[in-house]
C-alpha positions as CSV (number, residue, x, y, z in Angstrom):
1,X,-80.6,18.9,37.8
2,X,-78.5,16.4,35.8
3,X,-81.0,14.3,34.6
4,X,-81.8,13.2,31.3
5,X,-84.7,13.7,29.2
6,X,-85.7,14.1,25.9
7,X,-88.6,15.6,23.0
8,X,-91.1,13.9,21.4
9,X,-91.9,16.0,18.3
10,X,-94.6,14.8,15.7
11,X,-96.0,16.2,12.9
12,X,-98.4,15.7,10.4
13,X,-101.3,17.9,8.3
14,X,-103.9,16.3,9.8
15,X,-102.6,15.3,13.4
16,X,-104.9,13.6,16.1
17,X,-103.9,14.1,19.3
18,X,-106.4,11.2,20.2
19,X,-104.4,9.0,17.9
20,X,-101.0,9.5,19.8
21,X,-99.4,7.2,22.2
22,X,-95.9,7.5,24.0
23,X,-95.0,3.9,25.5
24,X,-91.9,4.5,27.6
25,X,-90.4,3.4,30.7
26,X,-89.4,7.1,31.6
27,X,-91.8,9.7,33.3
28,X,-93.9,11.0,30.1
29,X,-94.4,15.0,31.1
30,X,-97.4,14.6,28.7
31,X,-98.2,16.1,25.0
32,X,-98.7,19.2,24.4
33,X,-100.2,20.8,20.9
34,X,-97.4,23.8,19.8
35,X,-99.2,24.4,16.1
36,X,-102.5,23.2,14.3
37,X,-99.9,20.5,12.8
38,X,-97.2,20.0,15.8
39,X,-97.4,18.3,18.6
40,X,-95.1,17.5,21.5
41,X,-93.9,15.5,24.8
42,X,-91.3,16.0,27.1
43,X,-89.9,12.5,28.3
44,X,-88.0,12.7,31.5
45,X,-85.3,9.8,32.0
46,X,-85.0,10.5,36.0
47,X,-82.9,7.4,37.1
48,X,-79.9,5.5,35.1
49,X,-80.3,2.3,33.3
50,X,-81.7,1.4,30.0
51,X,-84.8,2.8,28.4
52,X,-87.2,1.4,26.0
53,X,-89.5,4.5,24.1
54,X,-92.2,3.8,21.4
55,X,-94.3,6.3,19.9
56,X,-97.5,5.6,17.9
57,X,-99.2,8.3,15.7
58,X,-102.4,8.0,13.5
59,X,-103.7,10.7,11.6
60,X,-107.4,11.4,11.1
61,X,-107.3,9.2,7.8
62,X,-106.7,6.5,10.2
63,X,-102.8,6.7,8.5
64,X,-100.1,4.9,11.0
65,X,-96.5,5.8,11.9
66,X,-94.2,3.9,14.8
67,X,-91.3,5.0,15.7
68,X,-89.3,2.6,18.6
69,X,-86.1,3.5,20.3
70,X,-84.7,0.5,22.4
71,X,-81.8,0.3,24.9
72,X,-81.3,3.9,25.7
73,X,-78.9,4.0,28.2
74,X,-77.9,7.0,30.9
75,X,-75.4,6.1,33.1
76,X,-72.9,9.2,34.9
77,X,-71.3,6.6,37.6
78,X,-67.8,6.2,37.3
79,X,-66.8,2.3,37.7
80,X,-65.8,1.5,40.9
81,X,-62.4,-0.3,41.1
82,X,-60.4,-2.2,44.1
83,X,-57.4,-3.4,44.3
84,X,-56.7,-6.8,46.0
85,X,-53.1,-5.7,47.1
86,X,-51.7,-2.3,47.7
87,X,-48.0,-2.3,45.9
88,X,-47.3,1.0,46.0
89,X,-43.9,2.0,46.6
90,X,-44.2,-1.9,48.1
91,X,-41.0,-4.6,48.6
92,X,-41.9,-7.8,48.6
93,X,-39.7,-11.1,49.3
94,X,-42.1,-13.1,46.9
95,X,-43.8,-13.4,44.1
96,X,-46.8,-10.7,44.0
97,X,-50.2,-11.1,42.8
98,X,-52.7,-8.3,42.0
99,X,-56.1,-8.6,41.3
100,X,-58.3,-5.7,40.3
101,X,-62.3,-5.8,40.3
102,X,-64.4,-3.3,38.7
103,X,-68.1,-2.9,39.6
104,X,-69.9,-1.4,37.0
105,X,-73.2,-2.7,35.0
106,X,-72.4,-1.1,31.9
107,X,-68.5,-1.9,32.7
108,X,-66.5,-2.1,28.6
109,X,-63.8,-4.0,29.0
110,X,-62.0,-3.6,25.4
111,X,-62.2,0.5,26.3
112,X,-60.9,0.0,29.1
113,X,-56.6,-0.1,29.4
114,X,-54.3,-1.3,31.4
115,X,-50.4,-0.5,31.3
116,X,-48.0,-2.5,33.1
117,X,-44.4,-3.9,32.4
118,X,-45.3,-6.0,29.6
119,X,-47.7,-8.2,32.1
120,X,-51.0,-8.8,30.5
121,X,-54.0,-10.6,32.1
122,X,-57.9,-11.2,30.7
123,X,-60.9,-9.5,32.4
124,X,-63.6,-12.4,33.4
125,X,-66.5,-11.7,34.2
126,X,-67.4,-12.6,38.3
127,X,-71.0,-11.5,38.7
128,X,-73.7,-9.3,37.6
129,X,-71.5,-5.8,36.3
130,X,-68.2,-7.2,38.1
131,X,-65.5,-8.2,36.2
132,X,-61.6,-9.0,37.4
133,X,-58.3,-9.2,36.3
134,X,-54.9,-10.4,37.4
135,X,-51.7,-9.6,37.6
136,X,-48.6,-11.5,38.8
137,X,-45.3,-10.5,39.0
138,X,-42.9,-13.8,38.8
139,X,-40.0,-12.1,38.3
140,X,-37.7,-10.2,40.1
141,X,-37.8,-6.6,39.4
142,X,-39.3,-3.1,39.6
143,X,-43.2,-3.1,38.6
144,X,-46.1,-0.3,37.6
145,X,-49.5,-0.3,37.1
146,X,-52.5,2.3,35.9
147,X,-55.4,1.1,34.9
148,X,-58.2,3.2,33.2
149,X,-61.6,1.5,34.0
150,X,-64.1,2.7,31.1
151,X,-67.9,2.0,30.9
152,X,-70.3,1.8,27.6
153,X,-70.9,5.9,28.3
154,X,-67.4,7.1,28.5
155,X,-66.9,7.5,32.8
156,X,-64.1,6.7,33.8
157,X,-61.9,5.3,36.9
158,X,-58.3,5.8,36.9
159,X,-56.0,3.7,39.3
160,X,-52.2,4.0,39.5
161,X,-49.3,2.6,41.3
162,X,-45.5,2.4,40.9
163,X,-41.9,1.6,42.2
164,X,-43.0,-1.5,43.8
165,X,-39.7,-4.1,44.2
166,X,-40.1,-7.5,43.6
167,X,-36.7,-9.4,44.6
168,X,-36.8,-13.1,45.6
169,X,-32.9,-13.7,45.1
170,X,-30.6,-13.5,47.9
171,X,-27.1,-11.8,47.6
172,X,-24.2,-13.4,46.7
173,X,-21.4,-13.3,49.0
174,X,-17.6,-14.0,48.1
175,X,-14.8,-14.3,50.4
176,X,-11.4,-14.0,48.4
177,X,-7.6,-14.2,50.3
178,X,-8.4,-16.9,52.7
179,X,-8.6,-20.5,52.7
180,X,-10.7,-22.8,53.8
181,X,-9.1,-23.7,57.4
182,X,-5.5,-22.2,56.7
183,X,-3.0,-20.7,59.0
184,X,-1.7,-17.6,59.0
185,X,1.8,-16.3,60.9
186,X,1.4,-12.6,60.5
187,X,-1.9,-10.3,59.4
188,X,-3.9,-11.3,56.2
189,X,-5.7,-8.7,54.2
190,X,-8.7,-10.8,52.2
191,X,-11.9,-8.9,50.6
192,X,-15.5,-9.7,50.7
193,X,-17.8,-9.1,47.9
194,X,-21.4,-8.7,48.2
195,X,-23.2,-9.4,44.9
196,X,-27.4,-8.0,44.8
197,X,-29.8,-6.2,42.6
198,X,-31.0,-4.3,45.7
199,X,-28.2,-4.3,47.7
């Protein structure tokens, strides 16, 4: 059904199942004896989030073993990621900001990538498993993105977006032939040049 568990196994020549204990915050399915020396639990970890498991055995000699697992995590969610501006295939007559934030408790920020043009930006942390980062294109030019949002358990988000046109500068226009308030007795041929990135 997808969900987690795991086996308890202990063993010793003169076990007491009286002397057993299974502290855990996952559903214990109970011990059972397999052989005169074996025993064993099934632990069920039903719901994701950390787990905390410690198992005390003592013989009939009164002999003591503990064995403590801490911060056992199951997580299958993918991180959930939004993006502040859509850019895709976007042109823009300014100076573009983007700000991604992924929701995820167990969200890893140094696993996680993100490729751009040579933009880089630090994740913060904005709350309880949310974390940001921004981008911002101050220049004029063509810009991509893809970020791969990674938790601590290896699930991952991926977000892409391309071909967006940043272009602030307006073209440059040159008139040659004429002057400035001449006269002309007869036709005049004169060229206009248009100068732009984007034109």
């Amino acid at each position: 059904e997808g969900k987690k568990g795991y086996l308890v196994s202990i063993e010793d020549a003169n076990l007491d199942l009286n002397g057993i204990s299974i502290e855990t915050n996952g559903e214990n399915k109970g011990l059972t004896q397999v052989s005169p020396t074996k025993a064993e639990a099934k632990i069920l970890l039903a719901d994701e989030g950390k787990y905390n498991i410690k198992v005390t055995a003592k013989d009939t000699f009164k002999n003591v073993s503990v064995e403590e697992k801490k911060n056992i995590l199951v997580d299958s969610t993918k991180p959930r990621v939004r993006v502040s501006k859509t850019v895709k295939d976007g042109i823009f007559r300014e100076f573009v900001s983007v700000t991604f934030t992924v929701t995820d408790k167990f969200f890893d920020p140094d696993k996680s990538t993100l490729e751009t043009n040579g933009i880089s930006g630090v994740w913060k942390k904005a709350g309880d498993g949310v974390w940001t980062r921004t981008l911002k294109y101050v220049n004029d030019g063509r810009y991509h993105y893809k970020l791969t949002a990674v938790d601590t358990s290896g699930n991952e988000t991926v977000v892409e977006e391309g071909n967006t046109l940043v272009d602030t500068t307006k073209p440059v226009i040159t008139v040659n032939g004429l002057k400035e308030g001449g006269f002309y007795k007869k036709g005049k041929t004169f060229t206009i040049r248009i100068k732009d990135a984007n034109f």
